[in-house]
N, C-alpha and C positions, 0 to 999 in steps of 0.2 A: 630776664635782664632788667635790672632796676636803670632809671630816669636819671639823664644826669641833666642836673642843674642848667638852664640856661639864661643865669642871672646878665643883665646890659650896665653896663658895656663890659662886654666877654671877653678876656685876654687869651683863655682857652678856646683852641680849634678841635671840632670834630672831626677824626681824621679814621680812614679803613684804608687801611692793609692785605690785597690778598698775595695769597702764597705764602702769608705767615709764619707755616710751618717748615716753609726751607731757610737756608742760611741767611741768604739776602732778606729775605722779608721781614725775617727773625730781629736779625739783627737792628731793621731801620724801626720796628716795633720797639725797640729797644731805646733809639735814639730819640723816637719821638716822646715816648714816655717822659724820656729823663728832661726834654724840656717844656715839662708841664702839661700835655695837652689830652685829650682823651682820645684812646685809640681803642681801636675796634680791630684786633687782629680775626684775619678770616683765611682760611682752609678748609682742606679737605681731609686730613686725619686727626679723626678728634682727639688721639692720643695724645697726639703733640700738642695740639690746641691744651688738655688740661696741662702739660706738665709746664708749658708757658704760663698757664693763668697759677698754676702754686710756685713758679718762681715770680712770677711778676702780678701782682693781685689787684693789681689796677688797672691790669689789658682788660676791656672787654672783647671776649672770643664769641667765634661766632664760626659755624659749621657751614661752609660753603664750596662747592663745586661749581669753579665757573661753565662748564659745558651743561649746566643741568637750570632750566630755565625755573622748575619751581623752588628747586635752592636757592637762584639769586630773588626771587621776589622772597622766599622766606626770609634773607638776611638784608632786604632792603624795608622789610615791617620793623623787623628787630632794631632799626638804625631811627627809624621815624619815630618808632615808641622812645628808645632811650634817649635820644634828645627832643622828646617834646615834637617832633611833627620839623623841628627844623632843619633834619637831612645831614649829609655831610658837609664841611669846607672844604676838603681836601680829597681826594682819591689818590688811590697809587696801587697800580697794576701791576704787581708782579708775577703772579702766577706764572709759571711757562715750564715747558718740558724741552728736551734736545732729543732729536733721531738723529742716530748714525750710519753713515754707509753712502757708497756713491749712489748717486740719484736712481738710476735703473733698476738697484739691488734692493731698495726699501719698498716694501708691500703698499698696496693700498692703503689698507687697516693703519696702519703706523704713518703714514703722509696725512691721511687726513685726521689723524687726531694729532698732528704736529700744528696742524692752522688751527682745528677745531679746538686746544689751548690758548696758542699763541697768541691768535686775532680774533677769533671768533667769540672765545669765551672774553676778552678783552674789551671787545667790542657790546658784549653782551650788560655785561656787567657795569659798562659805563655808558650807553643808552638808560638805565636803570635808575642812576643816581646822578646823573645830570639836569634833570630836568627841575629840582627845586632848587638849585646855583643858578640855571638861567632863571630862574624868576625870580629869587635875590637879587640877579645880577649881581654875583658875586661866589669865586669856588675856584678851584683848582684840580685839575688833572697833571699826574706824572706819571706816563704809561716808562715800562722799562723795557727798550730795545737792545744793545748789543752793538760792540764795534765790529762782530758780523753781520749787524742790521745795514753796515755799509763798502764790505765786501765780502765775496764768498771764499773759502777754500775747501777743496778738494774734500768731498768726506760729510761735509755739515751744510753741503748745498740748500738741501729744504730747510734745516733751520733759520739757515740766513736769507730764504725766500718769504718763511715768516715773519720774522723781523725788517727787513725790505720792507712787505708791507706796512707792520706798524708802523714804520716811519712816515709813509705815504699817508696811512690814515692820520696820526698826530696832526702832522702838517698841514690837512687839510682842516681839522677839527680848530687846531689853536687858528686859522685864520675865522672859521667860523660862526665859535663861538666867543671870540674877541668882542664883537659889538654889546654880547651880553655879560661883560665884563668877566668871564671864563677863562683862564689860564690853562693853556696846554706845553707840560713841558716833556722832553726827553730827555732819560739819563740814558746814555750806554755803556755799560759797564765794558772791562774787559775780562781777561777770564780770573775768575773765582775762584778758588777752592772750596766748591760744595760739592755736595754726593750728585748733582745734576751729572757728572761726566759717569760715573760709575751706573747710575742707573741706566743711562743709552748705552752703556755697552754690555751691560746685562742683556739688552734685547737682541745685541747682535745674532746669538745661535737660533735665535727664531726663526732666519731668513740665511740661516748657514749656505745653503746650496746657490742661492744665490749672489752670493759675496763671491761665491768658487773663481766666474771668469777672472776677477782682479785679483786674485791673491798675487800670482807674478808682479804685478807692479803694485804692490800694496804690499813691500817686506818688511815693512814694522807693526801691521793688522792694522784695525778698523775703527780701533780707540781712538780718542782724543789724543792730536799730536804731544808728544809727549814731551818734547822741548816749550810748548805753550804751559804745560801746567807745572813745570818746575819755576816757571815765575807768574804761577796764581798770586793773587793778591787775595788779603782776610777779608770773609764775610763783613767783618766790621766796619773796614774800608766802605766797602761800598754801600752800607747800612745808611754810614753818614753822607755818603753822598747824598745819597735817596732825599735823607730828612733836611740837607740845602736846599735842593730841589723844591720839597714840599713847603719849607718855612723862609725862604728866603723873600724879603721885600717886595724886590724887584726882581721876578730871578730870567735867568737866561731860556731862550729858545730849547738850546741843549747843553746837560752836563757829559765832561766826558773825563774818567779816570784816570789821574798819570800821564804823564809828558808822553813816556813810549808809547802807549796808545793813542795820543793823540797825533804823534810823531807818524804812525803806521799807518792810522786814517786818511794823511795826506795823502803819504808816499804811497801807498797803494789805489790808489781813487785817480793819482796825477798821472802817474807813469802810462807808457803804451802797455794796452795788453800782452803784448810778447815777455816784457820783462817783469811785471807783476806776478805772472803764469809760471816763470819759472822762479821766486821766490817764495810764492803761495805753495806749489807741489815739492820743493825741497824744504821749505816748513811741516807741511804736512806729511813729508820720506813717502810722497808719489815717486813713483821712476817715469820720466819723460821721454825714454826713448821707445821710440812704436816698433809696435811687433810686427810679423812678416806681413807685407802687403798684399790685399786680397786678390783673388784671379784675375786677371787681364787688368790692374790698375796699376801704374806706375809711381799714381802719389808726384807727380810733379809738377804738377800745376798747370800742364799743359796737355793736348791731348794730340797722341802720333798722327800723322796724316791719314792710314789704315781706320783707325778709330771712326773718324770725323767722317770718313767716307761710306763707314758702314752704319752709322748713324744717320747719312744723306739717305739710305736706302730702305730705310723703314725697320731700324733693328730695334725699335722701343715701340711700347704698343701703342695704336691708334686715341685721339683721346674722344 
């Protein structure tokens, strides 16, 4: 990777991209290009990484997997040589993967490489290239959470317990590293139309048997609700969100997509969980009504006199 120039005063930002290689990342690769700046797209499939660099011959690409520690230092030497030892201006974290399936039914193996993307590799990756913006005093982080980074439904539990976190870490981070003039923003998109949904539900049949107890109340399967992706919005959209976010003056705490999403972030964050619970699972075509109840339990909130008495008598074990 050849040196780019780092003539003063620079109107050009040094800016890296991961997850380049999907839609969103692609696309804000896209937007930052076209307003001038140099960008460092980074991924994990070099194939895409080349067919980016022969459409677009001014990205530099750069071959990274954020879960893999010698990848991110290999593509934080690559950033220090091509600009001169001066690092990035800008970050923006895209990288991320979706698991699908109720919380119980998702394996190990697939729950922790749902954080071990999410946040870890996130977190990894910007421990990495932080540390020459704080001694500029001067840089920007845009990690990318999700308007399920701010509630959960039914189905995409862990993903939104990822995102959860990234929000928590941001917010701890932008207060942080504010003193050393560091900017942390969030965008949270809402849903997309990228191949992220089709790939989680390719993973469904892995954990088939699993999924089994909820098929009864799970009668539209284990995909992404399907009334949410009939009004995805374009990778492009949210491309240029991303590139506000990164190039904006002054920019905001959080970017958030479209009125309706932002409409939905209220309303489901305000409401009592009773009536959230039952918009969330008739979104996502859960069935709400419970099945037979278990041996001796009535499920009503209160417990028969019989009960209480045979409990007064030692019917639970010793502790």
């Amino acid at each position: 990777m050849s040196q780019v120039s780092v003539a003063e005063p620079r109107t050009r930002l040094f800016i890296m991209v991961t997850g380049a290689t999907g839609g969103i990342g692609r696309a804000a690769v896209s937007h930052l290009v076209d307003a001038g700046h140099v960008v460092f797209a980074a991924g994990r499939r070099e194939s895409q990484l080349q067919a980016l660099a022969a459409r677009r011959p001014e990205v530099h690409t750069i071959a990274l997997d954020v879960t893999d520690r010698s990848s991110i230092d290999h593509a934080m030497d690559q950033v220090q040589a091509a600009t001169g030892g001066h690092g990035l201006d800008v970050l923006v974290n895209v990288a991320g993967m979706l698991v699908l399936g109720p919380v119980e039914a998702v394996p190990d193996e697939l729950a922790r490489r749902q954080f071990d993307v999410n946040l870890f590799g996130l977190l990894a990756v910007t421990r990495a290239f932080v540390p020459p913006m704080r001694e500029r005093r001067s840089g920007r982080i845009v990690n990318v959470s999700s308007v399920l980074g701010r509630f959960a439904l039914p189905g995409s539990g862990l993903y939104s317990a990822s995102k959860f976190a990234v929000e928590a870490v941001s917010d701890a981070l932008r207060m942080e590293l504010a003193p050393f003039g560091v900017r942390v923003v969030l965008v949270e998109p809402g849903v997309i139309a990228t191949s992220l949904y089709d790939s989680a539900a390719a993973s469904l049949p892995v954990y088939e048997e699993a999924l089994d107890p909820y098929r009864a109340t799970w009668p539209a399967g284990f995909g992404f609700p399907a009334r949410l992706m009939k009004a995805a919005a374009s990778p492009d959209s949210a491309g240029a969100l991303l590139a506000k976010a990164a190039l904006a003056r002054k920019p905001r705490d959080r970017y958030r997509s479209g009125l309706r999403n932002r409409l939905n972030i209220r309303l489901l964050t305000a409401l009592p969980a009773g009536v959230t619970d039952q918009i969330k699972t008739r979104i996502a075509g859960v069935a709400r009504s419970p099945g037979p109840a278990a041996p001796g339990w009535k499920g009503s909130g209160s417990q028969r006199a019989g009960d209480v008495e045979a409990g007064a008598q030692g019917d639970h074990p010793a502790s």
